[in-house]
C-alpha positions as CSV (number, residue, x, y, z in Angstrom):
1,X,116.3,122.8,85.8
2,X,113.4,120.5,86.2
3,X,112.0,120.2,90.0
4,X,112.9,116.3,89.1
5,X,117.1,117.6,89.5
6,X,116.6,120.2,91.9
7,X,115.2,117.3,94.7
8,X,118.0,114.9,93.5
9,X,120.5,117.6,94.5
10,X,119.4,118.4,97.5
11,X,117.4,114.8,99.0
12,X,118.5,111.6,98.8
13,X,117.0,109.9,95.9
14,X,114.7,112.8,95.4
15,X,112.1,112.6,98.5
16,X,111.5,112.7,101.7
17,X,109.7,109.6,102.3
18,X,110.6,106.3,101.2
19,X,106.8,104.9,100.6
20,X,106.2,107.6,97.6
21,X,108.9,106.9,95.7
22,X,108.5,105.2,92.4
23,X,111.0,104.7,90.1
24,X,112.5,105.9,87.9
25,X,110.9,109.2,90.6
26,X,107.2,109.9,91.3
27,X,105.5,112.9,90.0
28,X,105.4,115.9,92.3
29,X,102.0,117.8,93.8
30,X,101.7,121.0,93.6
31,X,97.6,121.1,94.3
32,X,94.8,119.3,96.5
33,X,91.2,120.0,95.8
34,X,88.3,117.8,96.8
35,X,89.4,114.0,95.4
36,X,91.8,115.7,93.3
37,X,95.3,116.3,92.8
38,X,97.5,117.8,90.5
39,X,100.4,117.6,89.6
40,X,103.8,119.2,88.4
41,X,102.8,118.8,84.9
42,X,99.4,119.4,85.2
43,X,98.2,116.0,85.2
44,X,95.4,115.3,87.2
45,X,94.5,112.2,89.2
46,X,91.4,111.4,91.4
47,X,93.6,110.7,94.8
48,X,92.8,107.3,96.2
49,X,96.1,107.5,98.2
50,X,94.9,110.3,100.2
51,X,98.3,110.8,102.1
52,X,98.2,107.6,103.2
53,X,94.6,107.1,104.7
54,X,94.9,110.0,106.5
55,X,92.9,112.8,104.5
56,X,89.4,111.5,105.1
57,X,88.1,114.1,103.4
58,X,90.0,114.6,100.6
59,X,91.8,117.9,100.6
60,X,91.5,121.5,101.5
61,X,87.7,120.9,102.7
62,X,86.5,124.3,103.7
63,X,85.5,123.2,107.6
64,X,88.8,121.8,108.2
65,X,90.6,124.7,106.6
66,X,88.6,127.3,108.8
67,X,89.1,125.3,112.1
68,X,92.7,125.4,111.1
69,X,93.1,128.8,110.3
70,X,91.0,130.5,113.1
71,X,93.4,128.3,115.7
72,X,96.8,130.0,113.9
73,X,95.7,133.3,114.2
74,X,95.8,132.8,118.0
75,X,98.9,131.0,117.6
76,X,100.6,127.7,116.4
77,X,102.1,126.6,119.3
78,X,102.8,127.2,122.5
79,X,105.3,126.0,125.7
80,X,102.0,125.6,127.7
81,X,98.9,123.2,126.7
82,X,95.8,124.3,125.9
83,X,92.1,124.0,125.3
84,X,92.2,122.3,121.7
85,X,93.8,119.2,122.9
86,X,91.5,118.3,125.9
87,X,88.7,119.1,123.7
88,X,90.6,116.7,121.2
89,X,90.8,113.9,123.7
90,X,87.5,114.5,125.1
91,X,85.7,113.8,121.9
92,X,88.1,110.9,121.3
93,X,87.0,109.5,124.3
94,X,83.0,109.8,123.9
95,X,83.9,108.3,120.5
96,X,85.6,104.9,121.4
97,X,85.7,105.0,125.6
98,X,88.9,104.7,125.9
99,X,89.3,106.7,129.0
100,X,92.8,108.6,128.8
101,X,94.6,110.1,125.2
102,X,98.4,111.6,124.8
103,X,98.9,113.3,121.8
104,X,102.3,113.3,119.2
105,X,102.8,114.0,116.2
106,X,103.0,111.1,113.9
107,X,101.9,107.4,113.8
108,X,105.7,106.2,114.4
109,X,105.8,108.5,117.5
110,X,102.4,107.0,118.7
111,X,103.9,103.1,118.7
112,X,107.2,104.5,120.1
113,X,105.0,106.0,123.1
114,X,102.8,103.0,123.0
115,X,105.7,100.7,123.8
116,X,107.1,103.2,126.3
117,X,104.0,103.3,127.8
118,X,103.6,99.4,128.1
119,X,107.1,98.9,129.5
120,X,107.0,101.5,132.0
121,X,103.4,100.0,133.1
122,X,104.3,96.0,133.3
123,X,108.0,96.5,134.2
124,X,108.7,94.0,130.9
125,X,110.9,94.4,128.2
126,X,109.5,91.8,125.2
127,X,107.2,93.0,122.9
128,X,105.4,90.6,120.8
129,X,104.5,91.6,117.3
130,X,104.1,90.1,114.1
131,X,105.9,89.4,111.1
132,X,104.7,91.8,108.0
133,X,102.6,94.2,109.6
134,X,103.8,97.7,109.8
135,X,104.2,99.6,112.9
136,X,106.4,103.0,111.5
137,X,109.9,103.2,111.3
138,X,111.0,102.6,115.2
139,X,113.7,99.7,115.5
140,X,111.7,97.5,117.7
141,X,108.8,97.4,114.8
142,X,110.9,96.9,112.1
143,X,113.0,94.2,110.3
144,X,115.9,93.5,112.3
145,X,117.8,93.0,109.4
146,X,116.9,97.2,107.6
147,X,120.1,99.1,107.5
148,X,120.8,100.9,110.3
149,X,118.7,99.1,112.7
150,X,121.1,98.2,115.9
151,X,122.0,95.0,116.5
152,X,120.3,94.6,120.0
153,X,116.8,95.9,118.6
154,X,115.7,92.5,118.3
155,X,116.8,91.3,121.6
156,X,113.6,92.9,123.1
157,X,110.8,91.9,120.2
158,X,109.3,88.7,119.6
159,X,108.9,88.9,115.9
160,X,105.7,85.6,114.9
161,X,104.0,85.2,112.4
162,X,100.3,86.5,111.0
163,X,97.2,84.9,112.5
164,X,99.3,81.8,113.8
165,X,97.6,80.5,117.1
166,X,99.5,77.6,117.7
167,X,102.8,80.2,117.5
168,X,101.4,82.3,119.5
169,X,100.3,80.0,122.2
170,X,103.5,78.5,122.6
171,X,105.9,81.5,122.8
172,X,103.3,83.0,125.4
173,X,103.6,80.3,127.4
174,X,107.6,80.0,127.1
175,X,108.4,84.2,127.7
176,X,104.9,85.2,128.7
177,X,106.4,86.3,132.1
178,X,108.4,88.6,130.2
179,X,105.8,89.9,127.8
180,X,105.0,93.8,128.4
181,X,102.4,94.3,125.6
182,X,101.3,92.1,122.5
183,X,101.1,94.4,119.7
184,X,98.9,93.7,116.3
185,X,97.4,95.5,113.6
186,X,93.6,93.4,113.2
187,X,93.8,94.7,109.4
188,X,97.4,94.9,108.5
189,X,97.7,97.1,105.2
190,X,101.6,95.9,104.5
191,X,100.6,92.0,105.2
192,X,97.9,92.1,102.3
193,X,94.8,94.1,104.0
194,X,93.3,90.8,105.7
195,X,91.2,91.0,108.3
196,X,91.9,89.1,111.7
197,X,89.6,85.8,112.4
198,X,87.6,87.1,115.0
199,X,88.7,83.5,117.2
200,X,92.1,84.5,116.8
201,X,91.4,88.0,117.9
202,X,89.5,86.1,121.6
203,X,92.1,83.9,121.4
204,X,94.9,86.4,121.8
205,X,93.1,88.5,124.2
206,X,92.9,85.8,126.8
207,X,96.4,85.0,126.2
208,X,97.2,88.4,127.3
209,X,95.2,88.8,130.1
210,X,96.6,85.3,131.3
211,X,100.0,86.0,131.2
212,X,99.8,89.7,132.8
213,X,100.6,91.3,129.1
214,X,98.9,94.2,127.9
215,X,97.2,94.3,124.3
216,X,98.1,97.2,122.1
217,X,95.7,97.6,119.0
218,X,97.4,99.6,116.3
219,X,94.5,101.5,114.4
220,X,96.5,104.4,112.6
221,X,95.1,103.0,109.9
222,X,92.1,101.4,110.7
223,X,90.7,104.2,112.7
224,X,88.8,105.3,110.4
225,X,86.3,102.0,109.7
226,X,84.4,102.1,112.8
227,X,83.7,105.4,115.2
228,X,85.4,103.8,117.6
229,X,88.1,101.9,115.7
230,X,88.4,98.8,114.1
231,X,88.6,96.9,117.5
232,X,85.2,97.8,118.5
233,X,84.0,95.4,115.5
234,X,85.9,92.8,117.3
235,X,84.0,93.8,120.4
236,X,87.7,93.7,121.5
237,X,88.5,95.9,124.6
238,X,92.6,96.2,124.4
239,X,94.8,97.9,127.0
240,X,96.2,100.3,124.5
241,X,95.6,101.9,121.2
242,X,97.5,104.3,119.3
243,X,96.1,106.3,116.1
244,X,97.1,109.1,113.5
245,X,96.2,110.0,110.7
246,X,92.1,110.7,110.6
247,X,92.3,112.1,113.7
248,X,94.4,115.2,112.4
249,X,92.4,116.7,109.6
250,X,95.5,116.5,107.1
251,X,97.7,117.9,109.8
252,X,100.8,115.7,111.5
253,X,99.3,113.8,113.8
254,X,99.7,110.4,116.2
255,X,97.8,109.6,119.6
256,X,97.6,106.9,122.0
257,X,95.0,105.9,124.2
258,X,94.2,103.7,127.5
259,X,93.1,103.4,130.8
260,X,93.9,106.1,133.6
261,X,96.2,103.3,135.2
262,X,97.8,102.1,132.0
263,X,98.8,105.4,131.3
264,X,99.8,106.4,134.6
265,X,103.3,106.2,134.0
266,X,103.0,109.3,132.0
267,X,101.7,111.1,135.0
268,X,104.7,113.7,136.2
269,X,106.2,112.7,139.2
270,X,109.3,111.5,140.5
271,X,110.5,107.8,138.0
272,X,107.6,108.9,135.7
273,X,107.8,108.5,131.6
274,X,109.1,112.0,130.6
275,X,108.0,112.4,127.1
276,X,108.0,115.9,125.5
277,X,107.1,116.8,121.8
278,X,107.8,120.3,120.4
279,X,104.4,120.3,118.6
280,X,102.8,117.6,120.0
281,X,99.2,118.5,120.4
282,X,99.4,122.2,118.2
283,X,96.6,124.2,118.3
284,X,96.2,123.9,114.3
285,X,96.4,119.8,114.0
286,X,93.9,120.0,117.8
287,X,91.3,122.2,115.6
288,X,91.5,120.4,112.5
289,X,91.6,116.8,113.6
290,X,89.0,118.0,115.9
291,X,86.8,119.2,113.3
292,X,87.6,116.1,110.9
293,X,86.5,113.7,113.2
294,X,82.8,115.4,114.0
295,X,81.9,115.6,110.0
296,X,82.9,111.7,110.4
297,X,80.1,110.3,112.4
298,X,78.8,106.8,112.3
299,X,76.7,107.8,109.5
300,X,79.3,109.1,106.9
301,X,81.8,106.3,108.0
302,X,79.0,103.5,107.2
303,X,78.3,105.5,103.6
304,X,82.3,105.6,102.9
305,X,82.2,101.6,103.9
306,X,79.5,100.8,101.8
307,X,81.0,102.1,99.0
308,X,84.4,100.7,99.6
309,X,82.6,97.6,99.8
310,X,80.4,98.0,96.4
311,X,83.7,98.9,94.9
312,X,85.1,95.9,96.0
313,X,82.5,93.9,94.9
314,X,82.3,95.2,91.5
315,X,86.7,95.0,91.1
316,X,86.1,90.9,92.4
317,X,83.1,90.5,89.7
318,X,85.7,92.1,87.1
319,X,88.0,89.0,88.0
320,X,90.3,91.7,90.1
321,X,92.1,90.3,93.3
322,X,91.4,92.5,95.9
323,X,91.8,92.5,99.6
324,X,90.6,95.0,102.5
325,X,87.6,96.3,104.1
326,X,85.2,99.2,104.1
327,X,86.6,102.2,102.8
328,X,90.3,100.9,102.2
329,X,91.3,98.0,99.6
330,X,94.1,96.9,98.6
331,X,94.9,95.5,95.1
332,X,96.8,92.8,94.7
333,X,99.2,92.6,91.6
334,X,102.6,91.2,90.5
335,X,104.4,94.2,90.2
336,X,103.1,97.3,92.2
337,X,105.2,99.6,90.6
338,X,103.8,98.6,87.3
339,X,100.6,98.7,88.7
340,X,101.0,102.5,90.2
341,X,101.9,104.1,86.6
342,X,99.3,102.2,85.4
343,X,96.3,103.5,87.4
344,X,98.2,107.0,87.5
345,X,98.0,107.4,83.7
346,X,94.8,106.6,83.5
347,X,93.8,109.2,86.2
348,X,93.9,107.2,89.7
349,X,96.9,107.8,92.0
350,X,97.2,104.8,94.6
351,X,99.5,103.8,97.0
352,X,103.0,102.1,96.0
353,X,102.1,98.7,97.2
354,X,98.7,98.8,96.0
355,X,96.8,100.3,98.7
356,X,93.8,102.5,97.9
357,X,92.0,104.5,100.4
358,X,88.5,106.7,99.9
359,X,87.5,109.7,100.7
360,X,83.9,111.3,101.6
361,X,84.7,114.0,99.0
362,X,84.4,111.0,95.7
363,X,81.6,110.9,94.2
364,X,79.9,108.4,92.2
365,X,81.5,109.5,89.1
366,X,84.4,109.1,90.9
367,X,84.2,105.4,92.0
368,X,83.2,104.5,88.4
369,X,86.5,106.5,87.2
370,X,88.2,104.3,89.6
371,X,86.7,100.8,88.6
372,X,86.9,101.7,85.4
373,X,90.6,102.3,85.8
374,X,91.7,99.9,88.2
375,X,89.8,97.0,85.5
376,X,91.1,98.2,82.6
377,X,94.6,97.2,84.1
378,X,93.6,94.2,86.5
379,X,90.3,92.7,85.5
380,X,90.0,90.0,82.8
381,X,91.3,90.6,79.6
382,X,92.7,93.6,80.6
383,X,95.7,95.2,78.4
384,X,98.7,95.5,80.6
385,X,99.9,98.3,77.9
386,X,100.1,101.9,78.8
């Protein structure tokens, strides 16, 4: 029996996660080395989906692996804290100075703990957030309308739409009072990979400040574009942040970060935010992301950037629409899941919407494999055939 019937029989629709699936089913991994992957019938693609963003350095780099495997020999987790996550938090906090971090264990968990920790600080219920971007799979940060999302989820969100001042303005100034924390992605990957105008961005931040709300910058994705996050581009200084994915070295991973007083909620006490986590902040994930994030300096992320960006360039030149800054883009095509065989048979695996991420372990060979790939199916002329 194919590993195709054994997941059917035992998982619904053959995965775990809904954003890999492709029909009629998506190939299976059974190796990680470097930029490449391999699959369960030996085919080999250069990974430009990089679980997601998250695996900055492609996978299995040596560094990462030793960090990880030196912190499981003394154990893999424990019911007391230790070392590994304050060093964790302290380099986080040299990196963007963002005084305070709590750790979890996936970028879902991070928002969930994020909007927590905004209610519990402001006393507010609404959270403002905006239509397309994606935010994990929590009720208040998805559509209202998914299966299985209660009916009084939406009571509590203020769903607007993308980059709309005008909105914005005028539902701050009708429930502003009841705002705890605007939340935005400035790069949304689901929306299209646009970049927030940076008056928008000023705009909003006043707005907040104005009306008593926090601002809550989602970088789990964007982390990785600026040592700090993309928000430091902005020169933005939100309330909150949360973050993932870099930050674990390939391990599960989800943080958030603020101010001592924002986050004193989570301070234990009597009426404060109790908020556990079997293997929230696990030796192995503390060592790896740890180690991740120091070969990932300003210098290598401005390398990984400027190729993203020459990448880009070159795709636009080949008459390929493409969205997305620095080291993520995001093609845009017609029919992603047409798109996603494409680039995988000729040797590129992508995202399923059209997302591509890259890593510091391409090469120039690489990125020309890519090009040449993601052309041959989206630039001019190209033959739409496989």
């Amino acid at each position: 029996m194919s590993v195709v019937d054994r997941a059917r029989r035992v998982l619904p629709g053959g995965n775990t996660r809904t954003t890999l699936f492709v029909p009629p089913h998506p190939p299976y991994a059974v190796r990680g080395e470097g930029a490449i992957v391999t699959d369960h019938t030996g085919h080999q693609v250069i990974d430009c989906n990089n679980n997601y963003t998250s695996l900055i350095h492609g996978h299995a780099h040596p560094e990462i692996l030793g960090a990880a495997t030196e912190a499981a020999r003394s154990g893999t987790a424990f019911g007391l804290p230790t070392a590994s996550e304050v060093a964790l938090a302290e380099h986080l906090r040299d990196r963007t100075g963002i005084e305070q971090w709590r750790f979890c264990n996936s970028g879902t968990e991070a928002v969930l703990m994020l909007l927590r920790a905004a209610r519990a600080r402001t006393g507010r219920d609404l959270i403002v957030r905006f239509d397309g971007s994606y935010h994990g799979t929590g009720d208040a940060v998805v559509s209202p309308d998914a299966p299985g999302v209660a009916r009084s989820a939406p009571d509590s969100v203020l769903v607007l739409p993308q980059h709309d001042l005008e909105a914005l303005t005028a539902a701050m100034r009708e429930h502003g009072d009841r705002v705890a924390a605007v939340l935005i992605d400035l790069m949304p990957n689901r929306a299209g990979l646009n970049p927030a105008d940076p008056a928008y961005v000023t705009a909003l931040r006043e707005l907040t400040r104005q009306h008593g709300a926090l601002l809550a910058v989602d970088e789990v994705i964007t982390f990785r574009l600026h040592e700090g996050g993309l928000h430091k581009q902005y020169g933005l200084q939100p309330d909150l942040v949360s973050v993932g994915k870099v930050i674990g070295g390939g391990f599960p991973v989800g943080a958030i970060g603020g101010s001592a007083d924002v986050l004193s909620p989570f301070v234990p006490a009597p009426g404060a935010v109790s908020w556990g986590g079997t293997f929230s902040a696990n030796p192995v994930t503390m060592a790896a992301g740890l180690t991740a994030l120091s070969l990932f300096g300003s210098h290598e992320i401005a390398e990984l950037n400027r190729r993203g960006d020459q990448l880009r360039a070159r795709l636009r030149d080949a008459g390929v629409t493409v969205n997305g800054s620095g080291s993520l883009l995001r093609l845009m095509a017609p029919d992603p899941t047409d798109l996603w065989w494409n680039l995988y048979r000729r040797g590129v695996l992508g995202g399923t919407n059209g997302l591509l991420a890259l890593s510091t372990a391409m090469s120039p060979v690489h990125l020309d494999q890519i090009a040449d790939a993601v052309t041959a199916v989206l630039g001019r002329g190209a033959d739409h055939r496989v």
